[in-house]
C-alpha positions as CSV (number, residue, x, y, z in Angstrom):
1,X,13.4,-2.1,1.5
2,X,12.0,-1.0,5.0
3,X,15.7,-1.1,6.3
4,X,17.2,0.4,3.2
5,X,14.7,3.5,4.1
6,X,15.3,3.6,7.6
7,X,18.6,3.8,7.1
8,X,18.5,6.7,5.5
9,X,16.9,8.4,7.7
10,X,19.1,7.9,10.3
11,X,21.9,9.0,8.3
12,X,19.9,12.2,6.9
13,X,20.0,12.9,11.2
14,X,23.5,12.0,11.2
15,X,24.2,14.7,9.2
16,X,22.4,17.5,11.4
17,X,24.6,16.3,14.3
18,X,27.8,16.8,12.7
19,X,26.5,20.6,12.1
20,X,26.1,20.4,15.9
21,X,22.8,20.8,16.3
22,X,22.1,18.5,18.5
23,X,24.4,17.7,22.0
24,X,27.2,14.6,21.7
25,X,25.0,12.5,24.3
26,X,22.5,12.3,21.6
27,X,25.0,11.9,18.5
28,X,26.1,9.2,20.6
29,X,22.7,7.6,21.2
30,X,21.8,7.6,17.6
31,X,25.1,6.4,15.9
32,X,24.4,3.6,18.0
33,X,20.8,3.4,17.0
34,X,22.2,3.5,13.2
35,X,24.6,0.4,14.2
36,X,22.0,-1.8,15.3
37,X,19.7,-1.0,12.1
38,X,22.2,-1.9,10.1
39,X,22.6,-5.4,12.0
40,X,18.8,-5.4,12.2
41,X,18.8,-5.3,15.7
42,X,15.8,-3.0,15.8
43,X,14.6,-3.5,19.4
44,X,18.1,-2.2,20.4
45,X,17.7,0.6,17.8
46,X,14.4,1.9,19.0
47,X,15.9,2.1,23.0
48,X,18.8,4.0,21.9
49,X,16.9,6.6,19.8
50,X,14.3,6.4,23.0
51,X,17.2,7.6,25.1
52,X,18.1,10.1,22.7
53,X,15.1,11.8,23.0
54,X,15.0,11.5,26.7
55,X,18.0,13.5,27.0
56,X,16.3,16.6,25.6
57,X,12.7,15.6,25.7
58,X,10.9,18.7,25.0
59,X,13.2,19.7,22.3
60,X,11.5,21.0,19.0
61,X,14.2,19.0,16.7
62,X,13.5,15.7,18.5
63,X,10.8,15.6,15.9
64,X,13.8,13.7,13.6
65,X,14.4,11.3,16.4
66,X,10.6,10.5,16.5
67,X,10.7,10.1,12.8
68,X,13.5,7.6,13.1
69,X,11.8,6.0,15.9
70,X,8.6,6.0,14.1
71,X,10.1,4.2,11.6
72,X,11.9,1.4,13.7
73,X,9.1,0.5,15.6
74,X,6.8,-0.1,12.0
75,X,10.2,-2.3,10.8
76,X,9.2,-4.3,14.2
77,X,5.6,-4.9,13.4
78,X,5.1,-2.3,16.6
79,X,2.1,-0.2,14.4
80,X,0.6,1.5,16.9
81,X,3.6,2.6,18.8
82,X,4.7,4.0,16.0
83,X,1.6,5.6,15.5
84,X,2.0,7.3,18.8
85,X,5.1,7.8,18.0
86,X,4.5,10.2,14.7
87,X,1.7,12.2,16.8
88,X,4.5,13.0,19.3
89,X,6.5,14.2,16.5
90,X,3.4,16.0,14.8
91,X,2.6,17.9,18.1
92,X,6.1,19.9,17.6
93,X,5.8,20.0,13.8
94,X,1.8,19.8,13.5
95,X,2.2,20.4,9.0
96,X,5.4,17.9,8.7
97,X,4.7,16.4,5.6
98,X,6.9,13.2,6.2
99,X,5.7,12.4,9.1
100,X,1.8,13.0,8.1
101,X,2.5,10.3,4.8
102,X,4.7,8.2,7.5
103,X,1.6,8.4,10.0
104,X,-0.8,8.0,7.5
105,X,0.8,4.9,5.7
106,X,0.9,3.6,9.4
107,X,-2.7,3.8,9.9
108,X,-3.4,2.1,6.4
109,X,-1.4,-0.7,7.7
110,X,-3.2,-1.2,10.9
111,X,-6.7,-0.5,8.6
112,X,-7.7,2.6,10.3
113,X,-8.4,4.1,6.6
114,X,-10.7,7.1,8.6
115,X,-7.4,8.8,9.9
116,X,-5.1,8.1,7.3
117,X,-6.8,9.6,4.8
118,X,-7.5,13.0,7.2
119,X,-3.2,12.7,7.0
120,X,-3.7,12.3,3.4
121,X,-6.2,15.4,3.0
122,X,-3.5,17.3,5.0
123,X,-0.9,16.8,3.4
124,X,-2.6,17.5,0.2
125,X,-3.8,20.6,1.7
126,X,-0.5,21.8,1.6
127,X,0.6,20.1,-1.8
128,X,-2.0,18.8,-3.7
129,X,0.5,17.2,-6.4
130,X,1.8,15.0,-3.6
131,X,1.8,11.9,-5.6
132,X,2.0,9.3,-2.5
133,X,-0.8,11.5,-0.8
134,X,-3.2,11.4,-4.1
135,X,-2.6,7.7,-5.0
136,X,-3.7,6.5,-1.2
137,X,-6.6,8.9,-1.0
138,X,-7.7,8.3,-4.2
139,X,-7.7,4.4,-2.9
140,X,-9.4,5.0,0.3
141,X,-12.2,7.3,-1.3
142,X,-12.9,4.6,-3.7
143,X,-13.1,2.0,-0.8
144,X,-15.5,4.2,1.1
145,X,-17.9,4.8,-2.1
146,X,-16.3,8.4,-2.5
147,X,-16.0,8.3,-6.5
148,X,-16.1,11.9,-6.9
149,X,-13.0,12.5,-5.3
150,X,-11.4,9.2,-6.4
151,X,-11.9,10.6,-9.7
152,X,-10.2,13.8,-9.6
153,X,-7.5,12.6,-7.9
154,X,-6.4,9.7,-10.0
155,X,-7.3,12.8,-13.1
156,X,-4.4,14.9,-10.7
157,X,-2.3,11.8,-11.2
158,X,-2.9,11.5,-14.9
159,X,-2.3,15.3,-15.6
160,X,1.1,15.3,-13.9
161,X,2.2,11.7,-16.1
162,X,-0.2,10.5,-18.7
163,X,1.3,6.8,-18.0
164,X,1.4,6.6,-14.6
165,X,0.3,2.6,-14.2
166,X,-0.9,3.1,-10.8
167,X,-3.5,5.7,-11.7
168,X,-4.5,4.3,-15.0
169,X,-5.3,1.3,-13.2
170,X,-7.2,2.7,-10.0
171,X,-9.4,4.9,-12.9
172,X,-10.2,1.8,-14.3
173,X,-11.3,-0.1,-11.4
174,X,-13.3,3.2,-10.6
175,X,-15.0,2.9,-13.5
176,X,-15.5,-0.8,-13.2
177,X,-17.1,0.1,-9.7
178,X,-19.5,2.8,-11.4
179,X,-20.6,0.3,-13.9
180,X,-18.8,2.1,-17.0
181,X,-17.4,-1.5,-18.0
182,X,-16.5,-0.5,-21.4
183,X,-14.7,2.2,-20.3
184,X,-13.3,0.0,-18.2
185,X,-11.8,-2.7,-20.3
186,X,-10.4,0.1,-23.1
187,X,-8.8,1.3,-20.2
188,X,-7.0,-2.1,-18.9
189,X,-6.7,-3.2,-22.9
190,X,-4.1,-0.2,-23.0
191,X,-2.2,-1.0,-19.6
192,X,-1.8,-4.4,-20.9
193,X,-0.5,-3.6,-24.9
194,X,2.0,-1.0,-22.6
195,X,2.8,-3.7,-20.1
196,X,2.1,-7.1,-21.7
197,X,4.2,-9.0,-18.8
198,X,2.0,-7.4,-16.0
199,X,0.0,-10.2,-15.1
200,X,-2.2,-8.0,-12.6
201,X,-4.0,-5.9,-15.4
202,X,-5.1,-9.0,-17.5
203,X,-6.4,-10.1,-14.1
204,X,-8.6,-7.3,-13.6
205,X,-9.6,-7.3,-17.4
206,X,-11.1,-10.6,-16.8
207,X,-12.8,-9.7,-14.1
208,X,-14.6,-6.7,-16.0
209,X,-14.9,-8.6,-18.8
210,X,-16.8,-11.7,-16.2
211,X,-19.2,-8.6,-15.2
212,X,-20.0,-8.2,-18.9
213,X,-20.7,-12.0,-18.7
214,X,-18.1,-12.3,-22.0
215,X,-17.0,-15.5,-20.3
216,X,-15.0,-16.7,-23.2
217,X,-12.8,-13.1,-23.4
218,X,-12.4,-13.4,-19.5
219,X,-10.8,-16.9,-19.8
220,X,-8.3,-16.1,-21.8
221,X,-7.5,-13.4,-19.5
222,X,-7.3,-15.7,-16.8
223,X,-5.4,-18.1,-18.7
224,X,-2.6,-15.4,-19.5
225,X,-2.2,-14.1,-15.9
226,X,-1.3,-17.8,-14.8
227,X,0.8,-18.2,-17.6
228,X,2.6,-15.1,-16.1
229,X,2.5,-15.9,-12.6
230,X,1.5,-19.7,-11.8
231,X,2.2,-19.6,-8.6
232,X,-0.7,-16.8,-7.6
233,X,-3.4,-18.7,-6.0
234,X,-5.8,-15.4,-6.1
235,X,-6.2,-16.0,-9.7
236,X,-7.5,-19.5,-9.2
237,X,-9.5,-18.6,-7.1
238,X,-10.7,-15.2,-9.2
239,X,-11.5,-17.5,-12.3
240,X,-14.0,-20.4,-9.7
241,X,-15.7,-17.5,-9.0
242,X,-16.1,-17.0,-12.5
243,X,-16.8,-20.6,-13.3
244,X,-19.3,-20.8,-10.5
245,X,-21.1,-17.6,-12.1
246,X,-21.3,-20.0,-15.5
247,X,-23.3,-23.2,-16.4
248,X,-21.7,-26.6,-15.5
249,X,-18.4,-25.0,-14.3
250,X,-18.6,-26.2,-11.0
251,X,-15.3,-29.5,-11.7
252,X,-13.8,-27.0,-12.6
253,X,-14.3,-24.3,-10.0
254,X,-13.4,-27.1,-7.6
255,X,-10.4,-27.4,-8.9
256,X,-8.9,-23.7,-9.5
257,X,-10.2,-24.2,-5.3
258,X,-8.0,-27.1,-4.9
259,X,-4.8,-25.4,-6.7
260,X,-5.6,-21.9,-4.5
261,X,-5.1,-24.1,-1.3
262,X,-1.9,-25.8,-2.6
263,X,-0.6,-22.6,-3.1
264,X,-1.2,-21.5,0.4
265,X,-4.5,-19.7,0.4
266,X,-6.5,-20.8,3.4
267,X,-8.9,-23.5,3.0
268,X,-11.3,-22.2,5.7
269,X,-11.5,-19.1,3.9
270,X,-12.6,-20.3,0.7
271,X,-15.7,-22.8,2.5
272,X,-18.5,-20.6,1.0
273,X,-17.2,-21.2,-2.8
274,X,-16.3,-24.7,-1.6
275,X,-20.4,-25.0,-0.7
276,X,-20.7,-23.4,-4.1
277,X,-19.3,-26.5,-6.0
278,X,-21.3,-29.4,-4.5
């Protein structure tokens, strides 16, 4: 997917140069970049569109070639190069929405959620229907206890497409985290009658339903999310914490544990519910 994009980008610049607006050294440069995306060679990509902008370094329309560089250097795990490398692009084009939701998605990546969501509020400054811009800061807010304007930006969500999954499900989970859990599981009973296959929504309906403490309804939940996905060791290890919230669950906690690890979740990480089970 990451390549797919990038390669579009690339392309998108490849256009500009054959309306000459850029000189044939850097035409050059970035055809070549384009070649070596295409064979994933993205280390030999990210020098040639480096070059590029070295032949014309303080142009203003290098800020494409820091965009396609920007974009490289996340495809190589490089996250705060590329970081840098949007800024540099931001400092000729300082309202560039692209590269404000490429910077931002950057940041979110490296967990730096402060500065992302300042690109988020800029870029929403500008459009405040930006979908991508509304969903992330609506998921950052939420993180930082900002529910106020999680709220009215999962709402701006809603109002632009009633069934938009993404915001239905973030309201929810809003709601869960202001204690409205009735609201709450109406809310996820919907997703799931829309998208019974979805085994991510009966997963958080269980766990609103384990805050209610209606154990039995949270089971079957869990139950129907494996049945979906068997092969997800977060919902083992969602339903032993719900089995070590109940009675004489503990076997049994132990053993959603014991499947988590055997599906690759870390051992070491899961000690204090192991403690829980003795």
């Amino acid at each position: 997917m990451k390549t797919k994009y990038i390669n579009s980008v690339l392309l998108a610049v490849g256009m500009l140069f054959s309306m000459s607006v850029f000189g044939q050294e850097q035409t050059v440069l970035v055809d070549s970049a384009q070649a070596c995306v295409e064979r994933n060679d993205f280390a030999q990509a990210a020098e040639y569109l480096k070059r590029a902008i070295e032949a014309d370094p303080t142009a203003e329309r290098n800020v494409l070639l820091f965009i396609n560089l920007g974009s490289v250097q996340r495809q190589q795990g490089l996250l705060k190069e590329a970081v840098e490398t949007y800024s540099l692009a931001l400092n000729f084009k300082p309202h560039a929405m692209p590269v404000l939701l490429a910077r931002a998605a950057t940041y979110l990546e490296l967990g730096v959620e402060d500065k992302a969501y300042v690109d988020y509020c800029n870029v929403l400054d500008q459009d405040i229907t930006n979908k991508e811009a509304l969903s992330f800061r609506a998921f950052i807010a939420m993180r930082q206890h900002a529910y106020d304007v999680a709220r009215a930006d999962y709402e701006r969500l809603l109002d632009q497409d009633a069934k938009d999954p993404g915001a239905r499900m973030g309201l929810a989970l809003l709601n869960q985290k202001q204690g409205r859990l009735n609201e709450a599981t109406e809310q996820l009973a919907r997703l799931i009658a829309d998208w019974p296959k979805e085994p991510a929504y009966y997963l958080a309906r269980a766990d609103v339903l384990a805050d209610r403490k209606l154990y039995d309804l949270a089971l079957l939940d869990y139950e129907s999310a494996i049945g979906l996905n068997p092969d997800d060791p977060y919902a083992y290890i969602a339903r032993a914490e719900m089995y070590l919230q109940m009675k004489h669950r503990k076997k049994q906690a132990r053993k959603d544990l014991d499947m988590a690890v055997f599906l690759g979740a870390s051992k070491a990480e899961l000690n204090d519910l192991y403690i829980q089970t003795r």
